[in-house]
N, C-alpha and C positions, 0 to 999 in steps of 0.2 A: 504494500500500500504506500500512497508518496506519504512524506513526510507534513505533520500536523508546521502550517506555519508557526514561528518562534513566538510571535505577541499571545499566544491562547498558553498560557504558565498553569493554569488552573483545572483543575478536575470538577467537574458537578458530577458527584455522586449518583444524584437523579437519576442519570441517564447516561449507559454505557454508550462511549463513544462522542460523547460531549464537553466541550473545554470550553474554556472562557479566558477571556485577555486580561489583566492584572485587576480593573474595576469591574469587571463583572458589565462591561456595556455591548463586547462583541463575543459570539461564539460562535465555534466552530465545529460542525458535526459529520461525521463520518461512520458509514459500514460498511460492509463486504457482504454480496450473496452471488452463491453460483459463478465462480472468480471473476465477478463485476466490484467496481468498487464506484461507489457512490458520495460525496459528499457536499456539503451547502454551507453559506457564510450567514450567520443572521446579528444585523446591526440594531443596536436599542438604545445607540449613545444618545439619539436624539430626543428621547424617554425619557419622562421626570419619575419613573416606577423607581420604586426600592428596588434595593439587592435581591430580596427574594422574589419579589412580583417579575423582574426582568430572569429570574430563573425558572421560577413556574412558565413564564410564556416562551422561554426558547426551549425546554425541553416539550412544550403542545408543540408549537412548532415544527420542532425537529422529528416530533412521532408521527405528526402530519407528511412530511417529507418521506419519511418512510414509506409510508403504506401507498403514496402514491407511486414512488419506484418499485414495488414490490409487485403492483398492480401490472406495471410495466414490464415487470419481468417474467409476470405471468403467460403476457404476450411474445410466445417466443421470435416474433417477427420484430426485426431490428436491424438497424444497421451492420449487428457485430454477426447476424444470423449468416451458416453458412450455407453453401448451396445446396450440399447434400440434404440436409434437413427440409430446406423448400422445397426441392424435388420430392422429397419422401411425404410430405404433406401436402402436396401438387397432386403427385398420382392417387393418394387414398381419399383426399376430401374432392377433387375436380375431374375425377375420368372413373367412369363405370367399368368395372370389370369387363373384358373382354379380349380378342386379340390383338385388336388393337395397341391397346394398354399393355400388356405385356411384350408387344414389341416393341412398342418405346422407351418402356424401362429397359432392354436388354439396350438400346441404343444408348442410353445413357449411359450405362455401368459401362461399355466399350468405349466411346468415344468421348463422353464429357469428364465422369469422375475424375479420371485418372490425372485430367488437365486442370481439372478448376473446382473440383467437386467439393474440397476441402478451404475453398477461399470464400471470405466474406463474400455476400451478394453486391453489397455497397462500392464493393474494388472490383467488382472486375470490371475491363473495360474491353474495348473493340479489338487489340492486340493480341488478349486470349482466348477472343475467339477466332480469330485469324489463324493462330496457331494449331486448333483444334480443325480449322481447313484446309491448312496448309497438310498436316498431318496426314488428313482421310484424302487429300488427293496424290500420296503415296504408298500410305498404307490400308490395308484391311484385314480384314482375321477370317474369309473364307476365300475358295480357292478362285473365285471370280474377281476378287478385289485385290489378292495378295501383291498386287502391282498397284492399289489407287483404286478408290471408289468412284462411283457414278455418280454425276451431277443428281439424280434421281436420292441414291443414297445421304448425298450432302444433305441436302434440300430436308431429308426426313431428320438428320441429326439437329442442325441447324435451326430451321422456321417449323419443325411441326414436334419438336421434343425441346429444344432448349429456348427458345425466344416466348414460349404460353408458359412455360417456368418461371421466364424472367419477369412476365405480363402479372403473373400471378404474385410474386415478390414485389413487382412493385403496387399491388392493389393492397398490400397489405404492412404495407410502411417500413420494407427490408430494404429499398432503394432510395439514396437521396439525392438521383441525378436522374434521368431518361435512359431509358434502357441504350446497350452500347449498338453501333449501325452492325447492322450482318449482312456481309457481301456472300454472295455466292456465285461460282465460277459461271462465266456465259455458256448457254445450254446451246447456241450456236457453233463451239468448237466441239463439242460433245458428239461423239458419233456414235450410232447405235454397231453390235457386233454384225458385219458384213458378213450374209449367207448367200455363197455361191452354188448354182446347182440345187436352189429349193427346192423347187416340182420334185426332180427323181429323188432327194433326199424324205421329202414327206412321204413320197411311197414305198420308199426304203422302210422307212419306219413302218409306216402302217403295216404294212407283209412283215417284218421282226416281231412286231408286237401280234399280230393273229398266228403268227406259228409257234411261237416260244410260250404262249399264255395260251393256248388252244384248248386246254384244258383246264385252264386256273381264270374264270372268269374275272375274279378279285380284282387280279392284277391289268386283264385285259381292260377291263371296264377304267381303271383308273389310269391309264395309261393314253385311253382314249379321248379321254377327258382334257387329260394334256395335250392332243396332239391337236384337241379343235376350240385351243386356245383359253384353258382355266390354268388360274396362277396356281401352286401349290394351297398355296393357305384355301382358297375355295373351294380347290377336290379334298383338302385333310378334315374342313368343319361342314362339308356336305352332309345332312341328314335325309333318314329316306323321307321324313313328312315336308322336304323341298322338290322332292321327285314327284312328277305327276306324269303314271306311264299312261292314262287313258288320254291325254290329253298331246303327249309328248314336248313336256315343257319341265325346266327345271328352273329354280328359283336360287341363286346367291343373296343371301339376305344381308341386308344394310350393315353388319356388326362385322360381318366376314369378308367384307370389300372394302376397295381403295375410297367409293368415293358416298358412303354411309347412306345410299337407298336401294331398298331391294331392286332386282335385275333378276328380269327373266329371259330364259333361251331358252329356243328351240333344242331338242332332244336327237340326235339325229339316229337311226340305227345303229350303226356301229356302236353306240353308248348304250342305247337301250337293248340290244341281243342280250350281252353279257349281265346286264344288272337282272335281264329275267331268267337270271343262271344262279345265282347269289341266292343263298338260303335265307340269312339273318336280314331280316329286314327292320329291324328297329333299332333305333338311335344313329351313332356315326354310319354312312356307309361303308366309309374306308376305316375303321376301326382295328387297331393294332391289336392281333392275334394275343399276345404275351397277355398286355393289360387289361384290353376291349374301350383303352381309351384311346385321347388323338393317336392319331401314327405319326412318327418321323420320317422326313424323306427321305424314299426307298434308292440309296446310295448302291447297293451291291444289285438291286436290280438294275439300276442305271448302268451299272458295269459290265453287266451284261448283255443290254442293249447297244453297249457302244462299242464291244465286240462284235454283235452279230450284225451292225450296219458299217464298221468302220469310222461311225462318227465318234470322232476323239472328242470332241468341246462339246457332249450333249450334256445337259443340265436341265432340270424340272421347268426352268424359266426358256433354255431355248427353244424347248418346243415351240414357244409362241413368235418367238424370232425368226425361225423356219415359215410358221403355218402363214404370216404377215408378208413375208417377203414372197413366196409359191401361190400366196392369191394377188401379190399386186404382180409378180409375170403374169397370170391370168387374165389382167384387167380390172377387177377391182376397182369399186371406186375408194376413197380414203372414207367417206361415210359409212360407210358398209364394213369396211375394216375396223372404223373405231366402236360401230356400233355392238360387231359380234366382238370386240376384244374388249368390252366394258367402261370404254373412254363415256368421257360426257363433258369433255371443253368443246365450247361454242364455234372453234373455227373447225372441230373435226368430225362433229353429231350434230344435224339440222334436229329442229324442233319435232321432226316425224318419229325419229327414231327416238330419240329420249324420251317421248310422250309414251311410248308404247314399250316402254324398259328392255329398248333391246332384242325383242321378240325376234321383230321384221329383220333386221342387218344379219340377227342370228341364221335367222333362216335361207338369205340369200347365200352367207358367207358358206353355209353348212355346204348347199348346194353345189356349190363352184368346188369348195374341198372332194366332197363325193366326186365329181367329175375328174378330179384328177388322181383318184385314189381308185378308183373306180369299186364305190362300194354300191351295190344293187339298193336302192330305196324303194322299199315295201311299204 
């Protein structure tokens, strides 16, 4: 704790942590809580009170002082508050459980903690998070990134995990400046991964995937899934009460997608043969054997898809990098492509398709797919 200045010589008994200067007209009061140290100067020279009267009112006083710091400290939001704590009281009081949520917590523990997670909110500024960009556009912790994240990736660390942290720290008086500016790399030098040989590659796949699973519908159906353009996380929290085979329509609900309202597609055959081969129809459809909870992405089957096509760079996500680029050789319009791959920005989804969640583009995109895969539609 600093030092009581020299003029307070005197002790009042009263009130631990209270001194007074040789007449008893200034005092000086000080405590410690929670390794905060707090203390106040109270002046009474100007006071015609006795000795005792100006000792009764600086120790109200000073117990007054207390309880209002105390009150304060009850409020763990503060300038000395650190980030980890705002984040940890970010995600349980401001984001409903979901996948969502858990993805951005996994975002955070990787790319913020490690940099800023332990620094006041108050200090940081634009520098550390620049570092924290600079960083993810060299490094990353899976095999797709271990050279540098994706502008897409930044973007989620950045403006959709750490900037509503910091929104949130400052609504609640951990910040006493504007939050620091957050650049992020131009999405115009950003190039998506270049597939050559689309067409005969999506039919590679599709004939890998119906001979190697010809038997294990599980895998056929969820592979399928992939191939006419569902991200992982959609085919992992697919339930069958989103399936609807009389209708052949299936439903991504708002909580499991990028852009939080449900989306429906078209069903196409190829997806629904095999799902009417699957016994367990209740709850996950892709539910992990072991637990019968979510599944993990099926890595060692990927491995052996990409021995029996040759495709070295496949991944859960290329599928859709494939199926995008073998419909725009086709002709494709980009509406049609954004619609059946669940986009919903305004320069790449006309009001027809978003109005109708998707259905229509679904249905088109399905089509053009079938015709170069050449699957018989029944």
């Amino acid at each position: 704790m600093a030092a009581v200045p020299k003029e307070f010589i005197n002790t009042v008994t009263e009130l631990k942590g209270l001194r007074a200067n040789k007449d008893f007209t200034r005092f000086h009061y000080r405590f410690k809580n929670n390794g905060r140290e707090f203390y106040k100067t109270i002046d009474f020279s100007n006071k015609t009170w006795t000795k005792a009267e100006r000792k009764r009112q600086a120790r109200k006083e000073a117990e007054t002082y207390r309880e209002e710091k105390l009150t304060e400290v009850e409020n763990p939001f503060n300038p000395d508050t650190k980030l980890n704590y705002i984040a940890e009281q970010y995600f349980e009081n401001k984001c409903t459980p979901s996948e969502w949520t858990t993805a951005r917590k996994r975002l955070y523990e990787l790319y913020i903690e490690p940099h800023i997670g332990n620094k006041k909110a108050s200090r940081i500024i634009e520098n550390d998070i620049n570092k924290i960009r600079k960083f993810m556009e060299t490094h990353g912790y899976s095999k797709q990134s271990a050279n540098g994240c994706s502008i897409r990736s930044i973007e989620k660390v950045l403006l959709q995990t750490l900037k509503p942290i910091l929104e949130y720290a400052e609504s609640n008086g951990a910040l006493t400046k504007k939050i620091p500016a957050i650049t992020i790399p131009n999405r115009k030098r950003h190039r998506k991964k270049i597939v050559t040989n689309a067409t005969q590659k999506i039919s590679t796949l599709y004939n890998a995937i119906q001979s190697r699973y010809k038997d294990d519908p599980f895998y056929r159906a969820l592979f399928m899934f992939a191939l006419f353009g569902r991200r992982w996380n959609e085919i992992a929290t697919l339930e069958w009460r989103d399936i609807d085979l009389h209708t052949n329509r299936y439903t991504i609900r708002a909580e499991n997608n990028k852009v939080s309202i449900d989306q429906t597609y078209d069903l196409p055959m190829a997806i629904k043969a095999p799902l009417l081969e699957i016994n367990d129809t209740q709850g996950l459809v892709f539910k992990s054997p072991r637990t019968g909870g979510k599944l993990h992405p099926p890595k060692k089957q990927l491995a052996k898809l990409r021995a029996d096509t040759g495709i070295e760079e496949l991944t859960m996500h290329y599928f859709r990098h494939i199926l995008v680029t073998a419909l725009g050789e086709m002709g494709t319009t980009a509406t049609v492509l954004s619609a059946s791959l669940g986009h919903t920005k305004a320069e790449t989804v006309d009001e027809y398709y978003r109005t109708i969640n998707h259905l229509k583009g679904s249905q088109d995109a399905n089509k053009q797919l079938e015709n170069i895969i050449n699957v018989e539609v029944v």
